[in-house]
C-alpha positions as CSV (number, residue, x, y, z in Angstrom):
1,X,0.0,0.0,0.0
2,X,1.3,3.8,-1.0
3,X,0.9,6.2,2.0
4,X,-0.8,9.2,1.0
5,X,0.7,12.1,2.9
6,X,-1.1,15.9,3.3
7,X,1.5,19.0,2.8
8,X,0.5,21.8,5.3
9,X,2.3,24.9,6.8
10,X,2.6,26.4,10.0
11,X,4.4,29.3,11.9
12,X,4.7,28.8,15.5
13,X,7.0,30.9,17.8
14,X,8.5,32.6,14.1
15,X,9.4,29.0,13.0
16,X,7.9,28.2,10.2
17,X,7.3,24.6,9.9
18,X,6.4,21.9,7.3
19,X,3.8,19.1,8.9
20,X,3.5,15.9,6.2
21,X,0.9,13.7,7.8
22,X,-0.5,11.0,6.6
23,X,-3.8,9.4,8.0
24,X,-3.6,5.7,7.3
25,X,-0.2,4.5,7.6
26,X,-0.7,1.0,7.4
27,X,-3.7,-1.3,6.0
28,X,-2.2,-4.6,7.7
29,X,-2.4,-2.4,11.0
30,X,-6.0,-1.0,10.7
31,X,-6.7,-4.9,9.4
32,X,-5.3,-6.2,13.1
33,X,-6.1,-3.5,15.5
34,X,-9.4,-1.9,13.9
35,X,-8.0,1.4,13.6
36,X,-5.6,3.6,11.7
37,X,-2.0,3.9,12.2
38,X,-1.0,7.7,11.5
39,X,2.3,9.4,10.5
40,X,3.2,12.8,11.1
41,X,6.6,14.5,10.0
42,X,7.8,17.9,11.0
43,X,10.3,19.8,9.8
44,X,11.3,23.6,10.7
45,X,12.3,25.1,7.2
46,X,12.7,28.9,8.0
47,X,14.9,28.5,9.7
48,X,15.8,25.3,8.6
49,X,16.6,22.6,11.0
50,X,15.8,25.2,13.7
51,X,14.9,23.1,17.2
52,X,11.4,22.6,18.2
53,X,10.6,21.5,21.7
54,X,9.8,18.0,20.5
55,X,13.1,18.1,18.0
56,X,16.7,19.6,19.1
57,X,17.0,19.2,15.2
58,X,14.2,20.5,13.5
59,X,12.7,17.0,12.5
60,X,10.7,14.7,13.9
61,X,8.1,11.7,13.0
62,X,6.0,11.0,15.1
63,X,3.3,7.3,14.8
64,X,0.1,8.3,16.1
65,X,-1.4,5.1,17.9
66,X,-4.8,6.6,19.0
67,X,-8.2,4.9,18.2
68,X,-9.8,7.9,19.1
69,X,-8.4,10.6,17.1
70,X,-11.4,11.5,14.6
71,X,-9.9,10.4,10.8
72,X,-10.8,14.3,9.8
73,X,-8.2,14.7,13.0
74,X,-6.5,18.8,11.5
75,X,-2.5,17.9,11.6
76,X,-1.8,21.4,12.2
77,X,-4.2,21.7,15.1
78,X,-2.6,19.0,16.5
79,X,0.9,19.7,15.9
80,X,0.8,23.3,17.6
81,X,-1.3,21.6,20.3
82,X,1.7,19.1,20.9
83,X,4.3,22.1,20.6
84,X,2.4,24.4,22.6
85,X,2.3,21.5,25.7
86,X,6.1,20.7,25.1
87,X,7.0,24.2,24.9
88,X,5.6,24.5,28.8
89,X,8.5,21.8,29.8
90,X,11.4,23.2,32.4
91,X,14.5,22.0,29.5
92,X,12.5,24.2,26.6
93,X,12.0,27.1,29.0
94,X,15.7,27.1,30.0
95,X,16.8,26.7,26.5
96,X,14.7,29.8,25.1
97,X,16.1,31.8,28.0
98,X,19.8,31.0,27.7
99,X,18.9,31.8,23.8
100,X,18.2,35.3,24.6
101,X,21.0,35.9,26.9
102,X,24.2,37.2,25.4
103,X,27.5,34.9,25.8
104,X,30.7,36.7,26.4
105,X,32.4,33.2,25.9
C-alpha cells in the first residue's frame, strides 16, 4: 500500500514549519487493531533545522497510535497543540532563555 501524505504549513514561535501527515499508515495495522495507524513528520524550514521543543533538530516523525483521534483529526491543530504543551517543559523554557542571553564566551 502507498501512503498518501497531506503538505500543510505552520508558523509557530516565528518558526515556520512543514507538517507531512498521513492518515492511514498501514492497512495490515488498521486490518489487526481496527484502527488507523498515523504518521506525522515535522520539519522547521525557516529557519531550517531550527529546534522545536519536540526536536533539538528540526525533524521529527511522530506514529500516532490513537483509536480515538477523529480520521478528519487537523494535523496542524494538532501539531501546535503538541508544541504548545512541550513548549511549557522546564528544559525548553531554559533553553529559550539562555537563547536570549548574550554569551561573552
Amino acid at each position: 500500500m502507498t501512503q498518501i501524505y497531506e503538505t500543510h504549513s505552520l508558523n509557530w514561535n516565528s518558526v515556520e514549519i512543514e507538517v507531512r501527515y498521513c492518515r492511514s499508515w498501514s492497512k495490515s495495522f488498521a486490518d489487526t487493531y481496527g484502527h488507523k495507524l498515523r504518521h506525522l513528520e515535522v520539519r522547521s524550514v525557516s529557519p531550517e533545522r531550527a529546534a522545536l521543543p519536540i526536536t533539538e533538530t528540526g525533524y521529527k516523525s511522530m506514529f500516532l497510535n490513537y483509536p480515538e483521534l477523529d480520521s478528519e483529526a487537523d494535523p496542524v491543530c494538532l501539531i501546535r497543540e503538541i508544541l504548545d504543551e512541550a513548549a511549557r517543559s522546564p528544559e525548553w523554557i531554559t533553553r529559550q532563555d539562555a537563547n536570549r542571553q548574550m554569551s561573552f564566551f
